[in-house]
C-alpha positions as CSV (number, residue, x, y, z in Angstrom):
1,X,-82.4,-31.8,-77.9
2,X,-80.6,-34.5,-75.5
3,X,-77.2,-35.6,-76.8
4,X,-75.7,-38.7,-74.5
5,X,-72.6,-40.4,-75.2
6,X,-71.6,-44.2,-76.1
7,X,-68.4,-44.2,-74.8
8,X,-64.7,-42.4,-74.8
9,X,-63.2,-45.0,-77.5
10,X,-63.1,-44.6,-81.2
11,X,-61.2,-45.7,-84.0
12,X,-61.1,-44.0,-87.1
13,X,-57.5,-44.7,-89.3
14,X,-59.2,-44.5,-93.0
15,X,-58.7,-41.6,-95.4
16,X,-58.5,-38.3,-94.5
17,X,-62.4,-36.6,-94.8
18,X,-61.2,-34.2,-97.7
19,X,-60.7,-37.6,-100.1
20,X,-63.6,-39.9,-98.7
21,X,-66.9,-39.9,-100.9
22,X,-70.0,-38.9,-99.5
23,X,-71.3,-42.4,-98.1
24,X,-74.8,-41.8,-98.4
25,X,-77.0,-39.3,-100.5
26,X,-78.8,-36.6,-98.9
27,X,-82.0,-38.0,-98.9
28,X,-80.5,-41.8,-97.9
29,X,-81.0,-43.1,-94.9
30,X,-78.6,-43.7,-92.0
31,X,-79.1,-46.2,-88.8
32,X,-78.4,-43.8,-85.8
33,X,-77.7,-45.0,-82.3
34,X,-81.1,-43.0,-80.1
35,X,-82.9,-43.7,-77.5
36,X,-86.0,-42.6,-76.4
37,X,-86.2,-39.7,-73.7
38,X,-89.0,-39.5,-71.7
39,X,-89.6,-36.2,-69.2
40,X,-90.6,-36.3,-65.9
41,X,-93.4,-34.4,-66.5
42,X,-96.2,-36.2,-68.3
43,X,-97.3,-33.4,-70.2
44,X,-94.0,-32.7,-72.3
45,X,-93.6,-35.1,-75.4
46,X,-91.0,-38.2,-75.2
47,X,-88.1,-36.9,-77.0
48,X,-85.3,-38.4,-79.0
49,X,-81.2,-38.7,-77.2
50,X,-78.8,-39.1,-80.1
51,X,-75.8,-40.9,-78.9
52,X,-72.5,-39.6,-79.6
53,X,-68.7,-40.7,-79.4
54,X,-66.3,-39.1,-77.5
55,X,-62.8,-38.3,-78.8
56,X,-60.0,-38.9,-76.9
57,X,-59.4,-35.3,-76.1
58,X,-63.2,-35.0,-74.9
59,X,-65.2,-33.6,-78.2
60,X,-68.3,-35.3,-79.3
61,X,-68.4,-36.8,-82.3
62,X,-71.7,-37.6,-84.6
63,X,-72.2,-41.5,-85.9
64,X,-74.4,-42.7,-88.1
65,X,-74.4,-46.5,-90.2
66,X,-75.5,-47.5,-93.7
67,X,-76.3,-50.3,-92.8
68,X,-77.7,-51.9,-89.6
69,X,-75.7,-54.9,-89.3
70,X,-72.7,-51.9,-89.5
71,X,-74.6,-50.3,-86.8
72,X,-74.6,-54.0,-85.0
73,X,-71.2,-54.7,-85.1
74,X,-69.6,-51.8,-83.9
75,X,-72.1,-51.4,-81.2
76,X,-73.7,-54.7,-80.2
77,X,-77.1,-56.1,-80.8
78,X,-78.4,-54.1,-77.6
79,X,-77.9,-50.8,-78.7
80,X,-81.3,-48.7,-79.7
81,X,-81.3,-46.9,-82.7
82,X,-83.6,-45.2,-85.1
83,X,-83.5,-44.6,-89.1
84,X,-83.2,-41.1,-90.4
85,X,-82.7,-39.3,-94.0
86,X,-79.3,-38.4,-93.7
87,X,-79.3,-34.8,-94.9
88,X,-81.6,-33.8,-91.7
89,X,-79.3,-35.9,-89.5
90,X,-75.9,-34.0,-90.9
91,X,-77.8,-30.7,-90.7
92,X,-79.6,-31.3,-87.1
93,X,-75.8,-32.2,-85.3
94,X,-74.0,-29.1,-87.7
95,X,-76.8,-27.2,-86.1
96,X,-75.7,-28.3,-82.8
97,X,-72.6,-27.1,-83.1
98,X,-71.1,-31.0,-83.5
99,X,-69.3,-31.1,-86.8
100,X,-69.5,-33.6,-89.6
101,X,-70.8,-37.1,-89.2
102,X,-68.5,-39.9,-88.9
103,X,-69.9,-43.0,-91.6
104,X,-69.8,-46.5,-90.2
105,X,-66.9,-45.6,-87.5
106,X,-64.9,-48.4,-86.2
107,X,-65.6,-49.0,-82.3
108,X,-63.4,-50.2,-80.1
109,X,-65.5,-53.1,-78.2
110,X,-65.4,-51.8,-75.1
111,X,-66.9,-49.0,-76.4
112,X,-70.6,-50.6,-75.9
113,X,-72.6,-49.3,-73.0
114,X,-76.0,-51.2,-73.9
115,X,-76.5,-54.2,-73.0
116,X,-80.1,-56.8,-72.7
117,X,-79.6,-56.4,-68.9
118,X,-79.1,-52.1,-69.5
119,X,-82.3,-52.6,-72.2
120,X,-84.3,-53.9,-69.8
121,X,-83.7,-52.1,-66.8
122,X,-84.0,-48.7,-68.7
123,X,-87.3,-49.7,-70.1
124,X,-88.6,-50.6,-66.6
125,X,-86.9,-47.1,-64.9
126,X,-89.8,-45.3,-67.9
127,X,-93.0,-47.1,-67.2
């Protein structure tokens, strides 16, 4: 599994996690910022790199969207992402060691690392 990050900003000043309802059932779906990974070697399968936030203080943080305009807004129209059932999403980054997802987080703009230009160029550096 490749983890890579969006950026060293995020906001998060809503309730504390203990009082939030669950977002999203289980067996919802979430909009997850991903790219694809491709290996060097043409033999292994492409893979999948979640992208995470960083914290302030340097731990990564799991984010996910219900909605893809959510996703959109907090992360620009550039940004890849994939859909997933959320259950195997919370389990795969608990598995990982990565805590609890963070539900439609508020990014701070700068935040955004793709861009069309960034699209474009990564999809040529894979060919």
């Amino acid at each position: 599994m490749v983890f890579s990050r969006i950026s060293e900003f995020s906001r998060d000043d809503g309730p504390a996690p203990e009082r939030r309802k669950p977002p999203v059932a289980p067996d919802g779906r979430l909009f997850v910022p991903a790219h694809p990974r491709y290996p060097s070697d043409p033999e292994v399968r492409p893979g999948i790199g979640f992208e995470l936030l960083r914290l302030p203080g340097g731990d990564l943080m799991p984010v996910a969207f219900t909605e893809l305009d959510r996703l959109v807004r907090a992360l620009g129209e550039a940004q890849p992402w994939i859909v997933v059932r959320a259950g195997w999403y919370a389990e795969l980054m608990m598995s990982n060691g990565l805590g609890r997802l963070h539900i439609d987080p508020e990014v701070a703009p700068e935040a955004r690392s793709w861009t069309p230009d960034a699209v474009r160029a990564y999809a040529e550096a894979v060919r």
